[in-house]
MARBAMI-899366 format. One record per residue (C-alpha): residue in one letter; x, y, z. Coordinates in steps of 0.1 Angstrom, whole numbers, plus 5000, padded with zeros to 4 digits. Layout:
! MARBAMI-899366
AXYZ
...
***
This chain:
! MARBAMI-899366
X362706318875
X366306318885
X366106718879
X368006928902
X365607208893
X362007248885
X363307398852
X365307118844
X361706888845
X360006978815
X360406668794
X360106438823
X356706618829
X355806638794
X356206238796
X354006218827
X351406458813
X351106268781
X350005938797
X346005898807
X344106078832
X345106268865
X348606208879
X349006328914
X352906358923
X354306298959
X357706398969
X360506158967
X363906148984
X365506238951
X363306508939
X365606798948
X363606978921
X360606978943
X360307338954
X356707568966
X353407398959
X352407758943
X355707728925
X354907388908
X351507478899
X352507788884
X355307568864
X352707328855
X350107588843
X352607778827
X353707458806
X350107338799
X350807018818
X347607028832
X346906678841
X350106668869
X348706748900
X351006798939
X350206598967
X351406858998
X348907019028
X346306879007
X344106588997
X342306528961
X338806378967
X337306208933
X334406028940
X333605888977
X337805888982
X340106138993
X343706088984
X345906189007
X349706189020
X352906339025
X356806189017
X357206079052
X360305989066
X363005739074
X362505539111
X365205619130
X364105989137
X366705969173
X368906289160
X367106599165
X367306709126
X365706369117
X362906439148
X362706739135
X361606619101
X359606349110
X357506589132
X356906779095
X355506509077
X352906389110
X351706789103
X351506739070
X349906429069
X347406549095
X346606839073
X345706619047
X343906389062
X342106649080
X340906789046
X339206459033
X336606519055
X333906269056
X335806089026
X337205749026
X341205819029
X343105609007
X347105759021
X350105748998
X353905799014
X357005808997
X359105609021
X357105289042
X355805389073
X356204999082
X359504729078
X360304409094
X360804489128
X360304889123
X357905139117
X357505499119
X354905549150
X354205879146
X352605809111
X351505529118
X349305679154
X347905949128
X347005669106
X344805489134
X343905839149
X342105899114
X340405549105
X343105509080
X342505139060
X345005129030
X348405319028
X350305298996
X354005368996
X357305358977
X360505408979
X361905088984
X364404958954
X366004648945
X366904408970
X365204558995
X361704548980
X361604148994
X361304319028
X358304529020
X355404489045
X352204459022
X349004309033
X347004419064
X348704479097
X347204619125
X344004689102
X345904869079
X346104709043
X350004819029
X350904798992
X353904878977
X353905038943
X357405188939
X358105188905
X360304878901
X358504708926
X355704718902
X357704658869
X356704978862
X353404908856
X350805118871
X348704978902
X345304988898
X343005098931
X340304898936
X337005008956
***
């Protein structure tokens, strides 16, 4: 949604809601609606859009899988606000992962934690520290989707699946 305010959401979400089964939503770079986890839920409960579901300091485990994942953040984390940040998101991440348990973690970021000659160690150490082995992410747009890393790399299997890097179609997970 390119809401400035949850309030603003509502027929975005209605849109969302509508569409088949369980939607869990992970925040973006643009989502400058995105406020308290207890203040979405309360949102969605109070609007009966009961199939959206937030992805923050948690993980959803359906079946033998935990879904987990944060937004994660840019690369270049060398000024102290974007350290700062990035530090955030490893917690967060951790926290999710931590509550999987036992699960299989299947891990979904909003920006890559890879690129061609980049990546984002911190995620990517909590990755390996956790037995991570597929990582779905977004974020990248246009031109810059022919530089997305997909495939395994250091026994992690990436896929993109932003939404015009898909066509927006959905991705379906495999086993």
């Amino acid at each position: 949604s390119w809401a400035m305010k949850l309030e603003d959401t509502a027929a975005d979400f209605a849109f969302l809601n509508a569409l088949p089964g369980q939607k869990w939503l992970v925040k973006g770079n643009h989502d400058y609606w995105w406020t308290t986890q207890r203040k979405m839920e309360a949102y969605f409960a109070k609007m009966g859009f009961d199939t959206l579901h937030i992805l923050h300091n948690n993980c959803c485990i359906t079946g033998r899988f935990a879904l987990c994942g944060t937004r994660g953040w840019l690369f270049d984390d060398s000024e102290p606000q974007d350290a700062k940040v990035m530090a955030r998101e490893v917690g967060r991440l951790k926290t999710s992962l931590e509550a999987a348990g036992d699960c299989e973690k299947l891990v979904f970021l909003h920006y890559p934690p890879v690129y061609p000659g980049a990546c984002a160690e911190a995620l990517l150490a909590v990755l390996r520290q956790y037995g991570v082995q597929r990582c779905w992410y977004g974020h990248l747009h246009g031109k810059s989707i022919r530089y997305a890393v997909q495939g395994v790399q250091d026994g992690i299997c990436y896929k993109l699946i932003s939404a015009d890097g898909l066509h927006f179609c959905p991705w379906k997970i495999e086993n």
